[in-house]
C-alpha positions, 0 to 999 in steps of 0.5 A: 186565364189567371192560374196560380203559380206553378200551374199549367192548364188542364186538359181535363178536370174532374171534380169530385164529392160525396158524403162522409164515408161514401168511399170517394177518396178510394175512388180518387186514389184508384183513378190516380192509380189506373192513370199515373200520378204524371196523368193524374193529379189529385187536388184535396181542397181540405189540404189547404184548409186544414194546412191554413187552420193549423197554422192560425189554431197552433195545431198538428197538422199531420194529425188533422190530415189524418182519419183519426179521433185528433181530426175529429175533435176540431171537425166542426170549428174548422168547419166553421172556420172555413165557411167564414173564409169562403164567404169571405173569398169563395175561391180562395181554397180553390186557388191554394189547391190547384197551385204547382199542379202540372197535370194533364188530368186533374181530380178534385177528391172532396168539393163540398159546396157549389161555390167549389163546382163553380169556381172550377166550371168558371176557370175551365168550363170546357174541361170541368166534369162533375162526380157524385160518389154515393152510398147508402147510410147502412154502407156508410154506418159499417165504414165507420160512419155516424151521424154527428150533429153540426158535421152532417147537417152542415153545409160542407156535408149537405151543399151538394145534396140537391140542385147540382146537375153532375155528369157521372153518379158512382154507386160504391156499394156491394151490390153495384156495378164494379167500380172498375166497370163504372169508372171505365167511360171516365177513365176512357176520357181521361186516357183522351185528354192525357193524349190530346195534351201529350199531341199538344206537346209534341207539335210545341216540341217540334216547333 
């Protein structure tokens, strides 16, 4: 298996999406902080995109890796942007985030499109798990979300609306289950994984 530089093979990878606003950041976070951040890795596949559109559009990147007005500004062209670099390379924003991580554990916050879920089930279709982390638009609207045309009914926010089978659904919504309670058999499972590559250590170390 051809991994970018730096990179070990994961025991465990999980991919994650959901609609602007839907809470899959906190989500991710909070998995990353129940695991450890030597467990669990989080790859942002928007990281290189934006790291890659500021370079070439001469912008602040902090700025764009932000939540603030600055991002939203450039919001659709970067869109743009990036589809036309995927159509080019469909897993070239893929490889860029998954490189020099090292963990056993790897959660991909912010897939967006199904060429993002297939290019992680084709590398590591054993350990690949897809999430769905959803919320009602009224939840969403009091988070601070609007609609905006030609961000919401874009490809990067609708690609995974339908036809995707994912293993987990989280509901994050006042009324739903507690996240803590819903993410429990996904922690379960990468508390195994972890143990798993740390017996695979071991036996190498012994060896």
């Amino acid at each position: 298996m051809d991994l970018p530089e730096g990179s070990e093979v994961p025991e465990l990878v999980l991919v994650f999406s959901g609609k602007r606003k839907s809470g899959k950041d906190f989500v991710t976070d909070r998995i990353q902080r129940r695991l450890g951040s030597e467990v669990c890795g989080i790859l942002r596949l928007s990281g290189p995109l934006k790291q890659q559109y500021a370079q070439e559009h001469g912008l602040d990147l902090d700025q764009l890796l932000g939540s603030g007005p600055y991002k939203e500004r450039y919001r659709a062209d970067m869109i743009h942007w990036g589809e036309t670099r995927r159509l080019q390379d469909p897993g070239f924003f893929c490889r860029l985030a998954t490189r020099g991580i090292r963990q056993p554990v790897w959660v991909v916050s912010d897939a967006r499109r199904l060429s993002d879920l297939q290019w992680f089930r084709s590398k590591f279709p054993r350990q690949t798990q897809c999430v769905r982390v959803q919320s009602s638009e009224e939840t969403r609207m009091q988070r601070g979300w609007s609609f905006t045309a030609g961000v919401d009914d874009a490809e990067s926010e609708c690609g995974l609306d339908s036809g995707v089978q994912f293993d987990w659904i989280i509901t994050n919504e006042g009324d739903a289950p507690s996240l803590d309670e819903q993410l429990q058999p996904i922690l379960k499972l990468a508390e195994e994984a972890s143990s798993s590559s740390s017996s695979s250590s071991s036996s190498i170390s012994r060896s």
